[in-house]
BADRENTI-726810 format. One line per field, with one value per residue: chain; z, x, y of N, C-alpha, C, CB in turn; residue number from 1. Coordinates in pm, 1 decimal. Glycine has a CB too. Layout:
BEGIN
cadena <- c(A  ...)
nZ <- c(Z  ...)
nX <- c(X  ...)
nY <- c(Y  ...)
caZ <- c(Z  ...)
caX <- c(X  ...)
caY <- c(Y  ...)
cZ <- c(Z  ...)
cX <- c(X  ...)
cY <- c(Y  ...)
cbZ <- c(Z  ...)
cbX <- c(X  ...)
cbY <- c(Y  ...)
num <- c(NUM  ...)
//
This chain:
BEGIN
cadena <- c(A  A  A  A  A  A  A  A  A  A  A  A  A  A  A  A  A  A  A  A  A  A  A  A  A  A  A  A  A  A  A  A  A  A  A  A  A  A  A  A  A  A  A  A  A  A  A  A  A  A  A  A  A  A  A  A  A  A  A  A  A  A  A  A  A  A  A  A  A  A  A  A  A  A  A  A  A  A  A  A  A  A  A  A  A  A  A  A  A  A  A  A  A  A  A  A  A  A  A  A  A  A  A  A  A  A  A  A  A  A  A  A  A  A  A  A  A  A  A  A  A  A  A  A  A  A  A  A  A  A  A  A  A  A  A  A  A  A  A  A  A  A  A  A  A  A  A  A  A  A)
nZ <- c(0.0  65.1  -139.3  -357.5  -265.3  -216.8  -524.6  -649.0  -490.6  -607.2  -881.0  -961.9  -861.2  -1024.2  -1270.5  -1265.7  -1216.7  -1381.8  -1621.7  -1481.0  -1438.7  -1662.5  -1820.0  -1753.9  -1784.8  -1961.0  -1784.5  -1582.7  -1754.0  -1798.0  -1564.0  -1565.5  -1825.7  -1761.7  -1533.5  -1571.4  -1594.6  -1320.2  -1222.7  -1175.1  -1456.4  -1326.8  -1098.4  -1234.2  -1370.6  -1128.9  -1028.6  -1254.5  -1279.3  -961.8  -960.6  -1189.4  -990.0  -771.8  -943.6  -995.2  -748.8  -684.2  -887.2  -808.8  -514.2  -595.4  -768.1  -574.0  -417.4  -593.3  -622.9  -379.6  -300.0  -528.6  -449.6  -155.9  131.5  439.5  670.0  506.0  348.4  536.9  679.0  449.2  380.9  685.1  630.9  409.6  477.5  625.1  439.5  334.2  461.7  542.6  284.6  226.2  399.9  259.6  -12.1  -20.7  151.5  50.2  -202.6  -378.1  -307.6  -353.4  -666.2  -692.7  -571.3  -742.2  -983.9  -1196.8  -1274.2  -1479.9  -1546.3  -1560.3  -1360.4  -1157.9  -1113.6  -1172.9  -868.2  -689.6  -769.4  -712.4  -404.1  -387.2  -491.2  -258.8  -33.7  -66.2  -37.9  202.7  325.1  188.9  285.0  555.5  606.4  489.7  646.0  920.5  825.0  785.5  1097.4  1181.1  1055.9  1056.4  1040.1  910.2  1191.9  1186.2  975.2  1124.7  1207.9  1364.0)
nX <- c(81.6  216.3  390.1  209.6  64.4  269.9  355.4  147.3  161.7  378.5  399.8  177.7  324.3  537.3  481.9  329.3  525.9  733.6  612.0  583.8  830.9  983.3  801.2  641.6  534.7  302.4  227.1  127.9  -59.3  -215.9  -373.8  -516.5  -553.0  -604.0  -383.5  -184.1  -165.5  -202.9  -23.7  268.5  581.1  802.2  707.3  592.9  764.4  878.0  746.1  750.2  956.1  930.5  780.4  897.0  1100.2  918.7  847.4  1067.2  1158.1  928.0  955.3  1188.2  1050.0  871.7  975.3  1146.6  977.6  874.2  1087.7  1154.7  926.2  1011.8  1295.5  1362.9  1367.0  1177.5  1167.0  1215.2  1002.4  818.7  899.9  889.5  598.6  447.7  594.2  440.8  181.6  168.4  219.7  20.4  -243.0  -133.5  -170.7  -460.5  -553.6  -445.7  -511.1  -847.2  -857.3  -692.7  -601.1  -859.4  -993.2  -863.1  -864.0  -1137.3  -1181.8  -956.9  -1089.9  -955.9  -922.1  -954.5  -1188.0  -1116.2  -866.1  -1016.6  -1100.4  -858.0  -781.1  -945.3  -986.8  -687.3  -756.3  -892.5  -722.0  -545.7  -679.6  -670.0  -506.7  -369.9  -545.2  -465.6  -166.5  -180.3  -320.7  -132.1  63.2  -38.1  -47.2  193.4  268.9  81.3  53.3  -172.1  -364.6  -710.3  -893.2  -1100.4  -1005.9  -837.6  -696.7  -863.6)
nY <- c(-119.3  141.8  190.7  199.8  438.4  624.1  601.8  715.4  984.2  1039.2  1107.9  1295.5  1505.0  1489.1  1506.4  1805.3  1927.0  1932.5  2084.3  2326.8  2403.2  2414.9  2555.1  2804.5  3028.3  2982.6  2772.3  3003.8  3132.5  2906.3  2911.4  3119.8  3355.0  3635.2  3658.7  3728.4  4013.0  4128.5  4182.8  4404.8  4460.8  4425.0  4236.8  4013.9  3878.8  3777.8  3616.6  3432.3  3326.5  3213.8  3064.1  2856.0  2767.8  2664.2  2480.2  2314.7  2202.1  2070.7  1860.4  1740.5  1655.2  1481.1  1292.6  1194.3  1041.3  847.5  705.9  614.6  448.7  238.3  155.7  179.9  138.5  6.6  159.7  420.6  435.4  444.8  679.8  872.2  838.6  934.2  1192.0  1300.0  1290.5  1499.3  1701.7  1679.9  1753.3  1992.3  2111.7  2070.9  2231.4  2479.8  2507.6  2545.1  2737.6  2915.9  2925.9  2878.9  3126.7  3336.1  3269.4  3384.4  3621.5  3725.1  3694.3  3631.9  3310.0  3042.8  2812.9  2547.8  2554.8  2612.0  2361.7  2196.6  2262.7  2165.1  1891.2  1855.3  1845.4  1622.7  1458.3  1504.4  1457.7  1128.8  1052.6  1120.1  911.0  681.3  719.8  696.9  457.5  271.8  327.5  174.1  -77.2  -174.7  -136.3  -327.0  -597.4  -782.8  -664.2  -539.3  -651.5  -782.1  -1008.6  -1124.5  -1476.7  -1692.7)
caZ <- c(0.0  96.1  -274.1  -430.2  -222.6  -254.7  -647.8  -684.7  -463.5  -700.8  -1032.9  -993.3  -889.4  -1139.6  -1413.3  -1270.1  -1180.1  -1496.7  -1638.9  -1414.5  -1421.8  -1799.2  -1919.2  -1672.6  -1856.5  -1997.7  -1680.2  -1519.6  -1871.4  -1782.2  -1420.3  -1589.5  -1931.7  -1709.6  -1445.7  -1597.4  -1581.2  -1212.8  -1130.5  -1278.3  -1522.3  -1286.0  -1020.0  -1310.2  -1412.3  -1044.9  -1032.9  -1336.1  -1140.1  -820.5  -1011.8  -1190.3  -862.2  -675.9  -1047.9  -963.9  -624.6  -662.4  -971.6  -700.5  -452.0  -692.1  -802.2  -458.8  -341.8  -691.9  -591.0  -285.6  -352.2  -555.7  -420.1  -112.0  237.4  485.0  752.1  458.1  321.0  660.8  679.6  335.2  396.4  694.0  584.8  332.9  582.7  697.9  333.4  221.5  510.8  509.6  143.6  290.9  443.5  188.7  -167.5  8.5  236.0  3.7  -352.4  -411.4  -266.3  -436.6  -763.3  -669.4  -523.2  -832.2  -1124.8  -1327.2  -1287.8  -1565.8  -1480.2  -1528.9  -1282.1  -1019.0  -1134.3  -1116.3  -742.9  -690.1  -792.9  -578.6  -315.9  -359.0  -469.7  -138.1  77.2  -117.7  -38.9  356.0  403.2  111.5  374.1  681.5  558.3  432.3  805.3  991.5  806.8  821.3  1215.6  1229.0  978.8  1046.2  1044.1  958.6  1305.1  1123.0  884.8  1158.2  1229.9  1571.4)
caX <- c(0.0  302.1  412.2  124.9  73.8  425.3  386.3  38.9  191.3  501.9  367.5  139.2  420.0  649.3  442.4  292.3  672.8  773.6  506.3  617.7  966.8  1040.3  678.3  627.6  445.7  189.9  150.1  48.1  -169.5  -345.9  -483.5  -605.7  -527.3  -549.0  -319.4  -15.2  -240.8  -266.5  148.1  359.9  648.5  894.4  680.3  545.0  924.7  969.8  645.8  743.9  1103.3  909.8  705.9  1029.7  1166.9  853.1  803.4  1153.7  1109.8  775.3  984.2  1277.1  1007.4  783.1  1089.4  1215.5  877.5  877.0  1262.6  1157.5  865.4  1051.9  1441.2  1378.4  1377.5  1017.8  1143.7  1218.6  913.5  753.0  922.4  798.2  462.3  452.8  591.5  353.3  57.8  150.9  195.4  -104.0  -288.7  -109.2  -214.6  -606.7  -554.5  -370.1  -556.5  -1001.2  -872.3  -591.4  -637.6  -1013.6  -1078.7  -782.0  -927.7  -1269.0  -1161.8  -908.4  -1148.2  -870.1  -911.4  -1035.9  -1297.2  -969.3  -779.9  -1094.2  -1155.8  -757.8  -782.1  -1033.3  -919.0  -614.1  -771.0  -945.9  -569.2  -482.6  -777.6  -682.6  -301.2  -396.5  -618.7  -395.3  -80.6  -205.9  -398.2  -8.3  132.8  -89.9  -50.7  332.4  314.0  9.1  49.6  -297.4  -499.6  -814.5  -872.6  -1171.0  -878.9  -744.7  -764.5  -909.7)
caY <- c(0.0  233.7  146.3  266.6  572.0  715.2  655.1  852.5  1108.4  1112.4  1102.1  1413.7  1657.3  1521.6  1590.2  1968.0  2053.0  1970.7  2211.2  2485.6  2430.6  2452.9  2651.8  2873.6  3117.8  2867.2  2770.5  3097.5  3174.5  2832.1  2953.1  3244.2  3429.1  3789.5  3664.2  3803.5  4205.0  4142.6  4194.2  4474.9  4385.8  4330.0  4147.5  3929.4  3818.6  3766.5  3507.5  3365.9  3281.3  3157.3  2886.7  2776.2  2725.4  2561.7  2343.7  2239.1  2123.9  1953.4  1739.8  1635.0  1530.4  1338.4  1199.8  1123.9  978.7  724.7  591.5  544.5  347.2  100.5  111.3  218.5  20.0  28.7  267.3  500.3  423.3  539.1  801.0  947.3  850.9  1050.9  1335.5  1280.5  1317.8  1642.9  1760.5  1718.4  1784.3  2149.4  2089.5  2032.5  2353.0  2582.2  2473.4  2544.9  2866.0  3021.9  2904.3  2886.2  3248.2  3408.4  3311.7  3456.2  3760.3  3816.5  3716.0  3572.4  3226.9  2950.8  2746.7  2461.4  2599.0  2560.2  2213.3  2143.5  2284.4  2062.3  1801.6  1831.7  1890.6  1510.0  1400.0  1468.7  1306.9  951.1  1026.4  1101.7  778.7  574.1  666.4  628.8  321.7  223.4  294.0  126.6  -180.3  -198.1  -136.3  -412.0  -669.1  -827.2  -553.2  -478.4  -731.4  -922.0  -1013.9  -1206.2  -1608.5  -1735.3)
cZ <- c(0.0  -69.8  -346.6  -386.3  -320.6  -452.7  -687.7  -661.2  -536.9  -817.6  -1065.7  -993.2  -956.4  -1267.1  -1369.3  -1283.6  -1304.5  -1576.2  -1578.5  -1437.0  -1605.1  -1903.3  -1806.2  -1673.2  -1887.6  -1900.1  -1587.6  -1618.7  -1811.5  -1696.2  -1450.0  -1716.3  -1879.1  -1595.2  -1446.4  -1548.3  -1429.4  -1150.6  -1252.0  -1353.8  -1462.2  -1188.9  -1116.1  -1316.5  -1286.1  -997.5  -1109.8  -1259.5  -1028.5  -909.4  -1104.5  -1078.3  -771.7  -792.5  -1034.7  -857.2  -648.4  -795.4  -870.9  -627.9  -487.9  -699.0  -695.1  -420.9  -472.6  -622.9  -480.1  -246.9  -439.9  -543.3  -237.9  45.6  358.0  550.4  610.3  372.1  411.0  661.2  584.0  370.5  508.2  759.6  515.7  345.7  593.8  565.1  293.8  315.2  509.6  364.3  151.6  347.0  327.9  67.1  -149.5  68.7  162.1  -137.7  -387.0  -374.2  -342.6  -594.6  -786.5  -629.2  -668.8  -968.2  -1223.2  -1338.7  -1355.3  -1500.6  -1488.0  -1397.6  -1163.8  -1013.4  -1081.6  -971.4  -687.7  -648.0  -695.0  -469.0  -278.1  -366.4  -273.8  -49.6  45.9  -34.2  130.2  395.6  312.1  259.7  470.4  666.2  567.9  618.6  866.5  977.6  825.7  957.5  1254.8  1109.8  965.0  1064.8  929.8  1070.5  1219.9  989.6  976.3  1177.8  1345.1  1593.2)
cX <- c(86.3  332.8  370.0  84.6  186.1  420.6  274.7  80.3  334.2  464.8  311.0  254.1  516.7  602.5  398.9  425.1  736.4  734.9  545.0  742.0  992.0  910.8  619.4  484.6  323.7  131.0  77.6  -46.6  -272.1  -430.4  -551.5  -527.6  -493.4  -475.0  -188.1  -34.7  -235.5  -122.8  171.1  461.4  746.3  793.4  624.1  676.3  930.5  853.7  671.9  903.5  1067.7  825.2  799.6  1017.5  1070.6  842.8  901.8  1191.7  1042.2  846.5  1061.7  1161.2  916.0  914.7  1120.3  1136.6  885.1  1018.1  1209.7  1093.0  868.8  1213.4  1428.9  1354.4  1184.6  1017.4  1166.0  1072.8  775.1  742.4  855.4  655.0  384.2  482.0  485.3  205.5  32.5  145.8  60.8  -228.2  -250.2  -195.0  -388.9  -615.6  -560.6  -525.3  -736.4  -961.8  -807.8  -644.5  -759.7  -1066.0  -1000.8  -855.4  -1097.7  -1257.0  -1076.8  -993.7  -1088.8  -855.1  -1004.6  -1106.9  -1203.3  -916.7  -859.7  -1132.4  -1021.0  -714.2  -817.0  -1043.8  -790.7  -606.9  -843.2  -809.6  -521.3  -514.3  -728.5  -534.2  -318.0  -403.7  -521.6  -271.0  -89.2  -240.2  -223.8  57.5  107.6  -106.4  84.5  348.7  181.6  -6.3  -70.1  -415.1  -542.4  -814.5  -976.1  -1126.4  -840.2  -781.3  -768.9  -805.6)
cY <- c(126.2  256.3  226.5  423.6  662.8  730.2  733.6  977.8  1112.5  1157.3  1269.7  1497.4  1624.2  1594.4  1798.7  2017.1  2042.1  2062.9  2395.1  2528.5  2485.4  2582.4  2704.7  2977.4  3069.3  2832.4  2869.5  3138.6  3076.5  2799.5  3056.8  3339.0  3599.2  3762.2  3769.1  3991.3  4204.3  4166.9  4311.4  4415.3  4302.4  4228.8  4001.1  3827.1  3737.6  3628.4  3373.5  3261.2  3177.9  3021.5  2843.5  2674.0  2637.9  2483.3  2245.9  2152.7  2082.8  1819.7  1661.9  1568.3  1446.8  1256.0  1087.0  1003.3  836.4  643.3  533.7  423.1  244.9  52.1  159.3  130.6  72.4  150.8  396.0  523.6  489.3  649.5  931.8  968.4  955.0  1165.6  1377.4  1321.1  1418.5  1733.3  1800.2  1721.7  1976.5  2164.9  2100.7  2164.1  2495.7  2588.7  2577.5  2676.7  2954.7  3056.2  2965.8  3021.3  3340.6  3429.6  3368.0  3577.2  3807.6  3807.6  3675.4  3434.2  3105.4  2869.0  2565.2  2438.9  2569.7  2438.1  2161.0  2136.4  2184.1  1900.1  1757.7  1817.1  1714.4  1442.6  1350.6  1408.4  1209.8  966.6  1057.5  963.3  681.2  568.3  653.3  537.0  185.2  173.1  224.8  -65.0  -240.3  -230.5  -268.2  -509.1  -757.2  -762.5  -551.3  -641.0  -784.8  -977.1  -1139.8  -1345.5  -1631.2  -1843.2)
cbZ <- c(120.0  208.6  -310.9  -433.4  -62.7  -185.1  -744.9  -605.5  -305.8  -739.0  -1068.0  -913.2  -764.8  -1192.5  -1491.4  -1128.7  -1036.1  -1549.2  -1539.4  -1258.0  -1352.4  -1892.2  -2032.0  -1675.2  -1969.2  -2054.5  -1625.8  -1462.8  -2058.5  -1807.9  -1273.0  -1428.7  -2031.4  -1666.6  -1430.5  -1831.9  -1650.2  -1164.7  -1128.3  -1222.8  -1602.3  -1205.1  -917.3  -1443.1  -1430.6  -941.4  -1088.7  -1489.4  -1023.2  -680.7  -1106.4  -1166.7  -780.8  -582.1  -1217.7  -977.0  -522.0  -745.6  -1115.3  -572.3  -351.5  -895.3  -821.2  -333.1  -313.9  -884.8  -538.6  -224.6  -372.8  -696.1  -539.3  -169.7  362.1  589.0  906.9  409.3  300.8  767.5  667.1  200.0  421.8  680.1  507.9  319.9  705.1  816.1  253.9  81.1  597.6  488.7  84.6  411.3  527.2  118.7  -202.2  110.7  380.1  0.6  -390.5  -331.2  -100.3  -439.4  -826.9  -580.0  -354.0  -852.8  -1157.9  -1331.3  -1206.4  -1650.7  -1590.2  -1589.3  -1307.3  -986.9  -1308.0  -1171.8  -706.7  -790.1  -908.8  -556.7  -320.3  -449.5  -535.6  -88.6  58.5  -344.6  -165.6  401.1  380.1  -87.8  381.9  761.2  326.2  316.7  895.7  986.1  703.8  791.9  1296.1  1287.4  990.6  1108.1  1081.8  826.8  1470.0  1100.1  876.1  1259.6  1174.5  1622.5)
cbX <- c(-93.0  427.1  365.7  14.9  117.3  618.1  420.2  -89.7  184.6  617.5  230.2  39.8  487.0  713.4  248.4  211.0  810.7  773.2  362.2  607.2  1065.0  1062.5  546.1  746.4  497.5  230.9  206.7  123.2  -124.3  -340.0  -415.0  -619.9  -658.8  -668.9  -300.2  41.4  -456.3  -370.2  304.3  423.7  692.2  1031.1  578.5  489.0  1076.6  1020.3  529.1  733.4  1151.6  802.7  530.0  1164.3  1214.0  707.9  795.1  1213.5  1078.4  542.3  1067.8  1392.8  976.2  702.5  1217.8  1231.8  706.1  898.5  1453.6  1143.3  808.3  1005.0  1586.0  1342.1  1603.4  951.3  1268.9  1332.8  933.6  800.9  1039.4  794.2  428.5  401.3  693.8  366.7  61.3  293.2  243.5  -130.6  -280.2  81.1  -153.4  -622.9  -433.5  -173.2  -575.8  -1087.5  -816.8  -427.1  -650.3  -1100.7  -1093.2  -640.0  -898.2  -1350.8  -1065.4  -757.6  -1167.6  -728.4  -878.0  -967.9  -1483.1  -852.5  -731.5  -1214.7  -1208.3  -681.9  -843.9  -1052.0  -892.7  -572.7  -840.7  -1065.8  -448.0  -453.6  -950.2  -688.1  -149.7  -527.2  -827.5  -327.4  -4.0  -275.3  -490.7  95.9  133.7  -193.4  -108.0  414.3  320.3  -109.7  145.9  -303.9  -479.2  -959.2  -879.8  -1323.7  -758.5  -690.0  -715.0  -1117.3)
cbY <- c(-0.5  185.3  35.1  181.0  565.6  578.5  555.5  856.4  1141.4  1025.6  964.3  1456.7  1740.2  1386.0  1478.7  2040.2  2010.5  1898.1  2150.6  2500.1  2268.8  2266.8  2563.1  2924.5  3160.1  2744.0  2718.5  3209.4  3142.7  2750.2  2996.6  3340.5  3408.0  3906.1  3543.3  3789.8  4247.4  4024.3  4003.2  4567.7  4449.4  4407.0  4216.7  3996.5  3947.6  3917.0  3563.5  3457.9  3436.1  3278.9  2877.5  2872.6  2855.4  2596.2  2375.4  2289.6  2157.4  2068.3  1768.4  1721.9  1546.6  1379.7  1285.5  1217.2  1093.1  781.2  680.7  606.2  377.0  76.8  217.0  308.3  50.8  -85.5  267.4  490.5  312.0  540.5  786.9  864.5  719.8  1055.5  1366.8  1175.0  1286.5  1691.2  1694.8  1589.1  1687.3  2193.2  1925.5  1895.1  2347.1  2519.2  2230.0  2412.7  2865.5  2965.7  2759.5  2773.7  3286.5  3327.8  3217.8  3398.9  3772.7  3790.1  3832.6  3619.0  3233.9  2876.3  2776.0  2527.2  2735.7  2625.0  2156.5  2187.5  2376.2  2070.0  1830.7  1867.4  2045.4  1462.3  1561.9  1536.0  1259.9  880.2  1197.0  1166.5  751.0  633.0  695.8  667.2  363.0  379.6  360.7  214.3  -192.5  -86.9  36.5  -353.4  -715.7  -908.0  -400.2  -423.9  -689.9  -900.2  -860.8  -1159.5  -1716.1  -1832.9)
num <- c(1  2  3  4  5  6  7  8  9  10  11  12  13  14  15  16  17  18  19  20  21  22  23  24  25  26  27  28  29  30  31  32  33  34  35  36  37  38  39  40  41  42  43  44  45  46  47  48  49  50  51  52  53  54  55  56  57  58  59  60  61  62  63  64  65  66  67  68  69  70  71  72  73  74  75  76  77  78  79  80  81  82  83  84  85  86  87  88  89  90  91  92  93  94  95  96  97  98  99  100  101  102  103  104  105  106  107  108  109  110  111  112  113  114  115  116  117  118  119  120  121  122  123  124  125  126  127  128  129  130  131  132  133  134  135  136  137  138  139  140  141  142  143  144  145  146  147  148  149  150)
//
C-alpha cells in the first residue's frame, strides 16, 4: 500500500513541476489568461522565477517519493509517507482557504484551474487515508482485526 501511495503522490508533482519548471508562462496563462495584468512587469518576471523554482522542487520530490517506492527500504518508506501526511494535510488547508478564494476575489481564474484545485484537493484526501492506511498496516500486519484467524 506504501508502494502505491508514494507513487500517486510522485507522479502528480512530477508531471505539474515539470510544467512549471520549464513553461512557466503557460503555466500561469493556464490559471487564468489575465493573471499576468494582475502583477507589474517586474513582479510578473519575479512570479514567473518563483514557479520555476517551486516546479523544480515539486519534480525532485515526486521523483524522490517514486525511488523510494521502488528502491527504497520500509522505515524510509515510513518516513515518506509521513511526511507525506503532513503535506497534504497542510495541502487540505492551503488549496479550500488560500487558492479557491484568491481566484474569486481576483477574477482571473479559468474554470480549469478551479476544477484542477479541486481536484487536488481530492488527490490529497486519497493520499492522507492511502498513507495512513499504508502505516498502519506496516506497524500491524494483520490488520483490519476481522482479517485475523481465531
Amino acid at each position: 500500500m506504501l508502494n502505491t501511495a508514494l507513487l500517486l503522490g510522485g507522479i502528480a508533482p512530477v508531471l505539474s513541476g515539470l510544467a512549471a519548471m520549464f513553461l512557466g508562462d503557460a503555466y500561469v496563462h493556464l490559471i487564468g489568461p489575465h493573471v499576468p495584468e494582475l502583477f507589474s512587469k517586474e513582479a510578473y518576471e519575479m512570479l514567473l522565477l518563483w514557479v520555476n523554482l517551486q516546479g523544480g522542487d515539486a519534480l525532485v520530490a515526486g521523483l524522490s517519493r517514486i525511488v523510494v517506492a521502488l528502491l527504497g527500504t520500509l522505515i524510509l518508506k515510513q518516513l515518506f509517507a509521513a511526511i507525506g501526511i503532513f503535506h497534504s494535510v497542510y495541502e487540505l488547508w492551503l488549496l479550500p482557504t488560500r487558492a479557491l478564494p484568491w481566484c474569486d476575489a481576483a477574477g482571473a481564474c479559468r474554470n480549469l484551474a478551479v476544477v484542477e484545485i479541486q481536484l487536488f484537493v481530492v488527490l490529497h484526501v486519497v493520499l492522507v487515508l492511502s498513507f495512513g492506511y499504508g502505516l498502519v498496516r506496516t506497524y500491524q500486519p494483520n490488520f483490519p482485526a476481522w482479517k485475523r484467524s481465531s
